[in-house]
DODRENDREN-591860 format. One record per residue (C-alpha): residue number from 1; chain; x, y, z; residue in three letters. Coordinates in steps of 0.05 Angstrom, whole numbers, plus 5000, padded with zeros to 4 digits. Layout:
N
(NUM; A; (X; Y; Z); ALA);
...
//
This chain:
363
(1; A; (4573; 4360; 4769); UNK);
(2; A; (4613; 4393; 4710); UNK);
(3; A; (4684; 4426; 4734); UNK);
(4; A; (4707; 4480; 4680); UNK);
(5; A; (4791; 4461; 4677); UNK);
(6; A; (4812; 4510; 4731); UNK);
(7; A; (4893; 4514; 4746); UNK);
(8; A; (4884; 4456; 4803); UNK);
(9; A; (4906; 4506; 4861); UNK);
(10; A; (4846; 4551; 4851); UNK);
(11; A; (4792; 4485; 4849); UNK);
(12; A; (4791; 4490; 4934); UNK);
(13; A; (4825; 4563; 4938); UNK);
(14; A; (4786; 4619; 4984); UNK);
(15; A; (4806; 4685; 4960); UNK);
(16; A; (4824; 4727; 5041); UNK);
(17; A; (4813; 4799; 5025); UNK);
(18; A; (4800; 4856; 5093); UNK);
(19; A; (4733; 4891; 5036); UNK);
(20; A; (4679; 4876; 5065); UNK);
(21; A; (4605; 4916; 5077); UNK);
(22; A; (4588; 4933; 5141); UNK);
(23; A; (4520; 4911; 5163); UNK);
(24; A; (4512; 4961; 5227); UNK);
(25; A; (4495; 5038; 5220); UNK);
(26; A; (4562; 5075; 5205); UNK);
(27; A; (4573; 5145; 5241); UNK);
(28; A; (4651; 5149; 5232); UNK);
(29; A; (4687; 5120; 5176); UNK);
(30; A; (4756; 5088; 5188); UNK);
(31; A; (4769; 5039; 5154); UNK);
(32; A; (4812; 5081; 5100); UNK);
(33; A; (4768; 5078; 5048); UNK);
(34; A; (4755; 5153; 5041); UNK);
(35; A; (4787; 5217; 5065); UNK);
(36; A; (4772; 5291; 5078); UNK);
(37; A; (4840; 5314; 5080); UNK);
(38; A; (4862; 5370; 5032); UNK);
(39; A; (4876; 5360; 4953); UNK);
(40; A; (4917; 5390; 4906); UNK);
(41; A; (4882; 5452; 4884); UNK);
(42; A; (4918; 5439; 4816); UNK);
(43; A; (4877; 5376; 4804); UNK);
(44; A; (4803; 5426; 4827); UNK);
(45; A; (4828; 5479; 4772); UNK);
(46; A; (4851; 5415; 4713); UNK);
(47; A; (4783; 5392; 4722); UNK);
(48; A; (4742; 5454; 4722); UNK);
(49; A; (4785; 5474; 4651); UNK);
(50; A; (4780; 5409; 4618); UNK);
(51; A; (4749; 5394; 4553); UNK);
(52; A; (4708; 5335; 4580); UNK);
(53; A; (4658; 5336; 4515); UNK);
(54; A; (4713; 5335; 4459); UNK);
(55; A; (4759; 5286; 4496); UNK);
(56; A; (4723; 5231; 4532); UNK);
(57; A; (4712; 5202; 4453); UNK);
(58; A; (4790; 5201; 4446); UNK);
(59; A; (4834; 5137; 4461); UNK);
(60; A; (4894; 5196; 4482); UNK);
(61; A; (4957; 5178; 4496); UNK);
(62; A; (4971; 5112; 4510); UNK);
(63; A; (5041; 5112; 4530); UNK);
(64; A; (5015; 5164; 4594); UNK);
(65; A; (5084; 5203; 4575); UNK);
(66; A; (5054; 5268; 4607); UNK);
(67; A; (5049; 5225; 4669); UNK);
(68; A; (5114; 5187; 4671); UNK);
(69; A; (5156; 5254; 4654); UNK);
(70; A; (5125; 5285; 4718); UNK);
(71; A; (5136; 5226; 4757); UNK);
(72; A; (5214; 5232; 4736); UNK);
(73; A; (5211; 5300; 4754); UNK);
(74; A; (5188; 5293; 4816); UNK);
(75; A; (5236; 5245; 4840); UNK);
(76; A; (5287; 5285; 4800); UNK);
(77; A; (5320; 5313; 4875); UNK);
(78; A; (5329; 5240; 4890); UNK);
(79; A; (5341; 5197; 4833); UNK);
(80; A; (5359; 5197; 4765); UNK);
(81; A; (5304; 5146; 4737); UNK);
(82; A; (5280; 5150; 4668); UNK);
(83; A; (5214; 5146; 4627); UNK);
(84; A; (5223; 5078; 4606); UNK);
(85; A; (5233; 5047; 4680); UNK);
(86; A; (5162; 5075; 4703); UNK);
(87; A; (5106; 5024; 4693); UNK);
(88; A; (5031; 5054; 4699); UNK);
(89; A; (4976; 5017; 4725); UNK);
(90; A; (4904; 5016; 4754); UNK);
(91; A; (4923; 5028; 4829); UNK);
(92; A; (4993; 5003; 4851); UNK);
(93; A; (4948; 4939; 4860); UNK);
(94; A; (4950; 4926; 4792); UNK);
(95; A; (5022; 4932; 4777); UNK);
(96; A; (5033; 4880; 4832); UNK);
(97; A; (4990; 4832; 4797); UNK);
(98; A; (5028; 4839; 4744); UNK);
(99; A; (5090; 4828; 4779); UNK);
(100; A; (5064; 4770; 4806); UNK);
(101; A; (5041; 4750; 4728); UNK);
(102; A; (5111; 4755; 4702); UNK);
(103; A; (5156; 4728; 4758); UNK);
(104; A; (5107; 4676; 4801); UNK);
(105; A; (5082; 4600; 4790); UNK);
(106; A; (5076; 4540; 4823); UNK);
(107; A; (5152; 4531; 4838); UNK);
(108; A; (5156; 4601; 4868); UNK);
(109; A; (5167; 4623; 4944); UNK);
(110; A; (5166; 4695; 4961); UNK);
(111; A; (5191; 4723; 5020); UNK);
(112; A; (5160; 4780; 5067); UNK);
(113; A; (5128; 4793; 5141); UNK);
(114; A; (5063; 4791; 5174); UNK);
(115; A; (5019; 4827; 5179); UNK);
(116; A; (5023; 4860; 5116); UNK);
(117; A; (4972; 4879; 5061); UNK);
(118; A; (4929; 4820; 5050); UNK);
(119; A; (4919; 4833; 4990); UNK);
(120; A; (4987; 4822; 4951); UNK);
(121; A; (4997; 4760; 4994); UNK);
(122; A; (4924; 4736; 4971); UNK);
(123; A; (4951; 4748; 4902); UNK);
(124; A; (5016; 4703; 4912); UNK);
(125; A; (4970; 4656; 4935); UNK);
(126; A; (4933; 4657; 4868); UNK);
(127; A; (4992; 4649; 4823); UNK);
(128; A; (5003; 4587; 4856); UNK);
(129; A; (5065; 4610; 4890); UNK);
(130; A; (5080; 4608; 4957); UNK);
(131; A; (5086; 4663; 5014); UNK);
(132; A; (5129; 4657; 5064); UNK);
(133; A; (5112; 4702; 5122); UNK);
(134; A; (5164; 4719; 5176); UNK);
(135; A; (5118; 4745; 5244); UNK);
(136; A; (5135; 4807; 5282); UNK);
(137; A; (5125; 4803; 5349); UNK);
(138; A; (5061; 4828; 5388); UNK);
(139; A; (5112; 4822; 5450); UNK);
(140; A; (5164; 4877; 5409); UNK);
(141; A; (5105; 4924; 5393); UNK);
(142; A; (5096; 4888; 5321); UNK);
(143; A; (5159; 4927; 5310); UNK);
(144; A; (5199; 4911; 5244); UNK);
(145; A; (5268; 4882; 5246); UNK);
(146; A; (5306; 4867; 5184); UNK);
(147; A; (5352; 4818; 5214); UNK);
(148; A; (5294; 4767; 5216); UNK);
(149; A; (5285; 4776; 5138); UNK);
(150; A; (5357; 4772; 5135); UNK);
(151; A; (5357; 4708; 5164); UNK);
(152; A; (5308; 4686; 5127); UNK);
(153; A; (5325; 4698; 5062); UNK);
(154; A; (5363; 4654; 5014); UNK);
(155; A; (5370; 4635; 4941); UNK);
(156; A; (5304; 4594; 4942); UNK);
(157; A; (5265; 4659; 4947); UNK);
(158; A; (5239; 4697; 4880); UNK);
(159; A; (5213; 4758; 4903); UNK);
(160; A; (5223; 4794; 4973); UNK);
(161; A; (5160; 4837; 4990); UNK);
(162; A; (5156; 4892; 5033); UNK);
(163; A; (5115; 4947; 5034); UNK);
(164; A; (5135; 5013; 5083); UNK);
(165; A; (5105; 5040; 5107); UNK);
(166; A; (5067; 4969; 5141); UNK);
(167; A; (4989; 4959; 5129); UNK);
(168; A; (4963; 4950; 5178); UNK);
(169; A; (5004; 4985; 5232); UNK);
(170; A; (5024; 5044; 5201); UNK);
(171; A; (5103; 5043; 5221); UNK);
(172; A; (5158; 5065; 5176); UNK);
(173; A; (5214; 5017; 5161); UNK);
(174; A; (5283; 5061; 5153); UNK);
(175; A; (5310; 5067; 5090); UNK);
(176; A; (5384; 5036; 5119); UNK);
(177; A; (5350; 4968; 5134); UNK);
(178; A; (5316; 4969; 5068); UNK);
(179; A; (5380; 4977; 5032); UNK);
(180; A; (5410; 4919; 5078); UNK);
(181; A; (5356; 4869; 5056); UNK);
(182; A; (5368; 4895; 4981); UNK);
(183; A; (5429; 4883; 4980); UNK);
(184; A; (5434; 4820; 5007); UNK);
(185; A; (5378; 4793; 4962); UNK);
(186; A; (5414; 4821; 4901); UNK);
(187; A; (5479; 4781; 4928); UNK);
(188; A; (5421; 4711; 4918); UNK);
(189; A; (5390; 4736; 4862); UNK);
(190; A; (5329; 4757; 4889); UNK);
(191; A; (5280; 4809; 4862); UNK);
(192; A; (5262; 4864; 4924); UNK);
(193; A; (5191; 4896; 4907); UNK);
(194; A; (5176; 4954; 4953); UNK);
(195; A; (5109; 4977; 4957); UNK);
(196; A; (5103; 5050; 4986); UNK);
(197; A; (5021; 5053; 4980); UNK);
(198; A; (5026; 5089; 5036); UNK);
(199; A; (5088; 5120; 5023); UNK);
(200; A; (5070; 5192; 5009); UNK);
(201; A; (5049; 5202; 5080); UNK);
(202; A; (5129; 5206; 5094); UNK);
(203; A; (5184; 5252; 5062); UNK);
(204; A; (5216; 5234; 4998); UNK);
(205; A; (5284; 5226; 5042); UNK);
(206; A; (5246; 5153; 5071); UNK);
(207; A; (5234; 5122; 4998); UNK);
(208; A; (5274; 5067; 4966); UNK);
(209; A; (5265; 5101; 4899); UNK);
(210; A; (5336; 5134; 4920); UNK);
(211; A; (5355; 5060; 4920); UNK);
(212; A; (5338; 5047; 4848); UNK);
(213; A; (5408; 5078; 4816); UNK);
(214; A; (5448; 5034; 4861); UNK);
(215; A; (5414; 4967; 4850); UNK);
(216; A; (5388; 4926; 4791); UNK);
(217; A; (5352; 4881; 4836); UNK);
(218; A; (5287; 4929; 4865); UNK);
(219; A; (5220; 4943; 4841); UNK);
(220; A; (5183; 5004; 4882); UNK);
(221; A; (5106; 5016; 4875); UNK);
(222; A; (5062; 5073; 4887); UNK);
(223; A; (4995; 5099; 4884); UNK);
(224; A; (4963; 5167; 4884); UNK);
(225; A; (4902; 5132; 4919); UNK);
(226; A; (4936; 5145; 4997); UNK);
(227; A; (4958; 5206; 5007); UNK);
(228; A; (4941; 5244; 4942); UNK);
(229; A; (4865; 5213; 4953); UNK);
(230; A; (4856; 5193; 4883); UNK);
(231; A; (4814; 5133; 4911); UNK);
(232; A; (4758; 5142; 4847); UNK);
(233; A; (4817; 5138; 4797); UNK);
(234; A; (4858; 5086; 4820); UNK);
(235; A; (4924; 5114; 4789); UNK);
(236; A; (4987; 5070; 4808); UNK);
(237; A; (5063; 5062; 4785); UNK);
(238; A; (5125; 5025; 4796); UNK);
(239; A; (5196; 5037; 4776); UNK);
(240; A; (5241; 4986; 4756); UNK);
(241; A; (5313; 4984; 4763); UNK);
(242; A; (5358; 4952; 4717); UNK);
(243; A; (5323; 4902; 4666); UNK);
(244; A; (5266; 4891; 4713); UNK);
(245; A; (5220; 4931; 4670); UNK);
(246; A; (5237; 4896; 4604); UNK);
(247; A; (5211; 4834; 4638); UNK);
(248; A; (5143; 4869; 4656); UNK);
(249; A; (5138; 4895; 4586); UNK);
(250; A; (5124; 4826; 4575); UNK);
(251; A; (5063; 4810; 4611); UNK);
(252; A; (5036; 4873; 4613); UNK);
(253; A; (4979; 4902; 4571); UNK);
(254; A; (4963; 4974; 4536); UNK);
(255; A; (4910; 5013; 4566); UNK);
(256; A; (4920; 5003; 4632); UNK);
(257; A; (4879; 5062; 4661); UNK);
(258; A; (4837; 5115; 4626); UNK);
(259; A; (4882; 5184; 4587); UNK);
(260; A; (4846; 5225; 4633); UNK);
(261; A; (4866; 5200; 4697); UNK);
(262; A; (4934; 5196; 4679); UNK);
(263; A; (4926; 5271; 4664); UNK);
(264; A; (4892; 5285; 4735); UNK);
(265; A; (4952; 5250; 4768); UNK);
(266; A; (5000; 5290; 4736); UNK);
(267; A; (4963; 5345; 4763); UNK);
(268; A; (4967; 5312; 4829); UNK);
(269; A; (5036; 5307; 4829); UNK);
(270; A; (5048; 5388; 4807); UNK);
(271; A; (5022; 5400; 4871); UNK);
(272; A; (5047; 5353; 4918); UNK);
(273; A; (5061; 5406; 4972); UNK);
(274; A; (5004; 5397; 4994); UNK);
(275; A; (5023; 5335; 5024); UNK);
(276; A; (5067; 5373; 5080); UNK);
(277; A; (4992; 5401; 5105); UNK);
(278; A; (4964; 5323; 5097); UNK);
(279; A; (5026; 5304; 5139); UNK);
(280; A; (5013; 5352; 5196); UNK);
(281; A; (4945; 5339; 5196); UNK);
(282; A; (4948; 5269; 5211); UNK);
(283; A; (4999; 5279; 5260); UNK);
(284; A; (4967; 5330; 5297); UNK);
(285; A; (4902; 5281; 5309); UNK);
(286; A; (4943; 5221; 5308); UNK);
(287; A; (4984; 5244; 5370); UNK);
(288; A; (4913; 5255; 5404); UNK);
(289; A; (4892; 5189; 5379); UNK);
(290; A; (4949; 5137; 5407); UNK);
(291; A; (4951; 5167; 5480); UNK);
(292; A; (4874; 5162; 5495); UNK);
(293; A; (4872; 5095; 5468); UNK);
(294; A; (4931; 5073; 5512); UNK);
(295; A; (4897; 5111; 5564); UNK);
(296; A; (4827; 5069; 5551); UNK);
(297; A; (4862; 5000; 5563); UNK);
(298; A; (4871; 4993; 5480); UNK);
(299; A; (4949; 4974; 5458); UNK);
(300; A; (4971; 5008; 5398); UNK);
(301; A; (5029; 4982; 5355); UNK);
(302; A; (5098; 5020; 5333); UNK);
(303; A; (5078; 5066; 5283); UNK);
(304; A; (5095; 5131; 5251); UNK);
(305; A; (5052; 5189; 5271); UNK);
(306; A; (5039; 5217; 5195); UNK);
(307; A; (5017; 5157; 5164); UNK);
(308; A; (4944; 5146; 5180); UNK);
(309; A; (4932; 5080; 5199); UNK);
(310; A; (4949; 5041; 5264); UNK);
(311; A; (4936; 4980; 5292); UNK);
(312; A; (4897; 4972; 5351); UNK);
(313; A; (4884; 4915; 5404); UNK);
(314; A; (4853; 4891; 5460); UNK);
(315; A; (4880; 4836; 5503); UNK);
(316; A; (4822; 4792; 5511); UNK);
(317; A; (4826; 4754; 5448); UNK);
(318; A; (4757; 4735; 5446); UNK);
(319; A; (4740; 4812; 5439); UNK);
(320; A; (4719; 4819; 5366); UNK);
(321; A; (4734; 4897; 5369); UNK);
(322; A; (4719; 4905; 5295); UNK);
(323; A; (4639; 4892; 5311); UNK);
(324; A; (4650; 4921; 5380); UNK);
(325; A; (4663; 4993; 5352); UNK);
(326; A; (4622; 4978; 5299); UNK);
(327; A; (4563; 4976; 5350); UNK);
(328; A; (4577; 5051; 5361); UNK);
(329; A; (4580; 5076; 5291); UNK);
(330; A; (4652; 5067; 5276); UNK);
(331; A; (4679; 5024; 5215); UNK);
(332; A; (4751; 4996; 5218); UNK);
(333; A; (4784; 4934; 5188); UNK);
(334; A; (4780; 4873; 5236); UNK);
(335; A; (4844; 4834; 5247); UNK);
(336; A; (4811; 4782; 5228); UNK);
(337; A; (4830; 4794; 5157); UNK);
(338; A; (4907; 4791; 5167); UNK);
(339; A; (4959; 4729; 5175); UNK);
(340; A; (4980; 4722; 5242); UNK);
(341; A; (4922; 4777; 5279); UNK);
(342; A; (4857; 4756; 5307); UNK);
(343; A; (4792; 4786; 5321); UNK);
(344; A; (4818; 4821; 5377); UNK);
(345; A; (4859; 4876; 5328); UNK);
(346; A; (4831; 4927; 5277); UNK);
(347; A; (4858; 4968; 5237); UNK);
(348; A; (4849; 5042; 5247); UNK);
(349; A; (4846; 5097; 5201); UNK);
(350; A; (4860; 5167; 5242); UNK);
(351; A; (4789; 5211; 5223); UNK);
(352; A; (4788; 5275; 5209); UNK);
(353; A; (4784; 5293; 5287); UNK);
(354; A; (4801; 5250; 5343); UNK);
(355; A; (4749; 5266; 5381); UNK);
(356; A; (4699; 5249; 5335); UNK);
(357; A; (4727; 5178; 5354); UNK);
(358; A; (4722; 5182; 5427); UNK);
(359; A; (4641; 5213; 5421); UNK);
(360; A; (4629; 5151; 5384); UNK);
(361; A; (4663; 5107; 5434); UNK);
(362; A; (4622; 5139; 5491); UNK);
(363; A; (4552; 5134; 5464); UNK);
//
């Protein structure tokens, strides 16, 4: 059999990703993937006004400044960042990767906790690096302690990952103990990325972009895909503190997402009040949500009631809950996707109306 040369770690490698189609009827959608919470009405009016004809023929502006001055001034109340430390990319996913491409190989071992999102770990993995994965406790609630990453960490580690709030169970990490594990890893050298996907479901008061002045040592991530529901354009940034960005100049590449988007995610970002109403929203059904459950005989991890997502068990761990609800019309991601979970967990994403949950669960 002919073998292209493959870098050796990939020749065996199975790529672990929670995408996956679901093969049974689907009623209630929550596995994330889509929402039908409000939008800024700025982005509705930007697209009804736009010149599509004239300008989808144009390469535009390739240096997204339009974006990246919005994204300074909407931090502006909370940190002084600049143009030149924001990094634009397809989906916060991608400027991860890209991370990864610039600071990861073979001799790498980065630090973070389990469960987290499968996917950057999966990525590690691909680099050739190493994850190390420090396990909350199903016993504490899967609640997050930084002492055990304190611990943990030492000068052998190049990156620290954590992303806040958690995927899969929703909770939000205070800002206090993300500062303790930054500075620490800046006392070993170590790079801090922290990736706030899910980050616009909480104030601007929780984010470590406050942290970025203080420290030359942390990279934090966005998208606009979570709370601003720009799934379809997969807009993402980070912002780099000290020479952290110079670095990613390196390995990064122009063009990284279309003019137009960028221009519909600064548009996003003009109205970002709107993400008080998302907030509520969530929280209203959310607080529904959790106490049935509980109620039912489900556990339900720490969390924080405004971000979306929880995670959900049962104690029988031959339960595969994932196909169990997906029996009765509801789509979730299994546990079985992420380090340290079984089939027994999924992964929740709080619809529209909780109710709509508990008709499905009762058919």
């Amino acid at each position: 059999m002919w073998n292209p040369k493959v870098r050796a770690h990939l020749q065996d490698f199975d790529r672990e990703s929670y995408i996956h189609e679901s093969h049974c009827p689907i009623v209630l959608n929550c596995n994330g993937l889509e929402s039908t919470l409000p939008h800024a009405p700025e982005v509705e009016a930007f697209i009804k006004n736009y010149d599509w004809v004239s300008n989808m023929w144009k390469t535009g502006d390739t240096s997204y400044k339009a974006l990246t001055e919005e994204i300074c001034n909407y931090w502006k109340d909370f940190a002084d960042i600049s143009e030149e430390q924001i990094k634009i990319g397809y989906g916060s996913m991608q400027v991860l990767e890209r991370i990864n491409k610039v600071f990861l190989d073979e001799h790498a071992t980065v630090l973070g906790y389990v469960p987290q999102f499968v996917e950057y770990i999966t990525e590690v993995r691909v680099s050739g690096a190493r994850f190390e994965g420090i396990a909350m406790s199903p016993e504490d609630n899967f609640t997050f302690h930084a002492d055990s990453l304190l611990d943990a960490l030492n000068e052998r580690h190049t990156l620290l990952y954590i992303d806040n709030p958690n995927n899969p169970t929703g909770q939000l990490i205070p800002l206090d103990e993300i500062e303790a594990l930054v500075s620490r890893a800046h006392e070993l050298g170590v790079v801090v990325i922290v990736d706030e996907a899910y980050g616009d479901y909480a104030p601007k008061e929780a984010s470590a972009v406050q942290l970025l002045p203080r420290y030359e040592n942390i990279i934090v991530t966005r998208t606009l895909t979570k709370g601003f529901h720009f799934a379809a354009t997969r807009i993402g940034y980070g912002i780099f503190s000290g020479r952290l960005g110079e670095f990613y100049d390196k390995g990064n590449l122009p063009f990284a997402v279309p003019s137009v988007s960028a221009l519909l995610a600064r548009e996003a970002l003009r109205g970002g009040s709107v993400l008080d109403t998302v907030r509520q929203m969530i929280k209203k059904e959310k607080e529904s949500l959790i106490p049935e459950l509980e109620k039912r005989g489900f556990s339900v991890a720490s969390t924080y009631t405004c971000c979306p997502i929880s995670l959900v068990s049962v104690e029988d761990r031959d339960v595969d809950l994932a196909h169990l609800l997906a029996e009765k019309g509801i789509e979730v991601r299994s546990g079985k996707d992420y380090p340290h979970l079984g089939k027994n967990y999924v992964r929740i994403a709080t619809p529209k109306k909780a109710l709509d949950f508990f008709a499905c669960l009762d058919r």
